[in-house]
N, C-alpha and C positions, 0 to 999 in steps of 0.2 A: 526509441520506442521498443519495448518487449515483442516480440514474437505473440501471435496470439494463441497458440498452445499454451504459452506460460502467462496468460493472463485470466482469470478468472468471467467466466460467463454469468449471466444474468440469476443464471438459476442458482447456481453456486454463490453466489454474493448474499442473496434472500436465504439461504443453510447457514452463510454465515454470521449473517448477523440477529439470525434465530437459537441457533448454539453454540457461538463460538466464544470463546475468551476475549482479554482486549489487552492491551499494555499503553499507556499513557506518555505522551512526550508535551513539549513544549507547544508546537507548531502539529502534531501528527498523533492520530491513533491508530493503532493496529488491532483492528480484530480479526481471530485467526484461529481453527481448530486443524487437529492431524489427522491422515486418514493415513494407517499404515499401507506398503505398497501401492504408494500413487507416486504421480510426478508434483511439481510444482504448478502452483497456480497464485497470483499476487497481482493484484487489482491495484488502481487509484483515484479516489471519488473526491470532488468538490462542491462538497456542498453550496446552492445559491446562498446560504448565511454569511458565508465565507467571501462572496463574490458576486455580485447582482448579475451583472453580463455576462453572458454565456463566451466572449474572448477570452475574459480573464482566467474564469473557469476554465478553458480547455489551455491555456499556457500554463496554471497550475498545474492541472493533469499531465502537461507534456513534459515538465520541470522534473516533475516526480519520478513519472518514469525516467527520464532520462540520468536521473540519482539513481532507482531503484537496479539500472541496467548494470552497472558497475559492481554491485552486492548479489546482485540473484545466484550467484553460484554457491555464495556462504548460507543459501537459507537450507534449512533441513527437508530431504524430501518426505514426499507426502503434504506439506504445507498449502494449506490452502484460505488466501487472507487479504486482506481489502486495509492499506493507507486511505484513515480520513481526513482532512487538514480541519483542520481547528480554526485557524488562524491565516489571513493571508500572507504568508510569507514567497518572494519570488527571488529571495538568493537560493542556488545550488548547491555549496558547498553546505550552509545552514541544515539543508531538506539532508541531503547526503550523512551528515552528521548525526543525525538523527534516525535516519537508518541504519546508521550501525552501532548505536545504543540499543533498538529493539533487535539487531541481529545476536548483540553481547547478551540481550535478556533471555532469549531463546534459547541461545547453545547454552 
């Protein structure tokens, strides 16, 4: 699990997906704008579409982050962005792979 500094808050999630850009995967969307001179901030949401019960949902969420923990050092500072899952997917190397597609798209 991320550190909660480097996890995006409530309020910052609603900035993001009010103006933020997005990049498209398989299984994952990222939307995501920059603020010069910040730190990191990278969220992970499951949508109930995705997963009725609230288990599943948070095993996704825990999956992700647990992907996302490996990458967070490649993302650009300032970033501040929210993984949505699309799709239930609950392999890690998958979720993993796909975060470094949208990390490839950014740099």
């Amino acid at each position: 699990m991320l550190k909660k500094i480097n996890r995006a808050d409530k309020k910052t999630v609603e900035k993001i997906f009010k103006e933020g850009k997005f990049l498209n995967t398989l299984n994952l969307t990222f939307k995501f704008f920059k603020i010069p001179q910040a730190g990191k901030k990278i969220s992970v949401l499951v949508p109930k579409s995705v997963a009725k019960l609230a288990v599943k949902r948070n095993l996704l969420r825990r999956l992700g982050y647990k992907a996302l923990e490996k990458h967070i050092e490649g993302f650009p500072s300032g970033i501040m962005g929210v993984f949505v899952f699309k799709k239930y997917q609950d392999d890690v190397s998958i979720i993993e792979n796909e975060i470094k597609n949208v990390l490839a798209k950014i740099n």
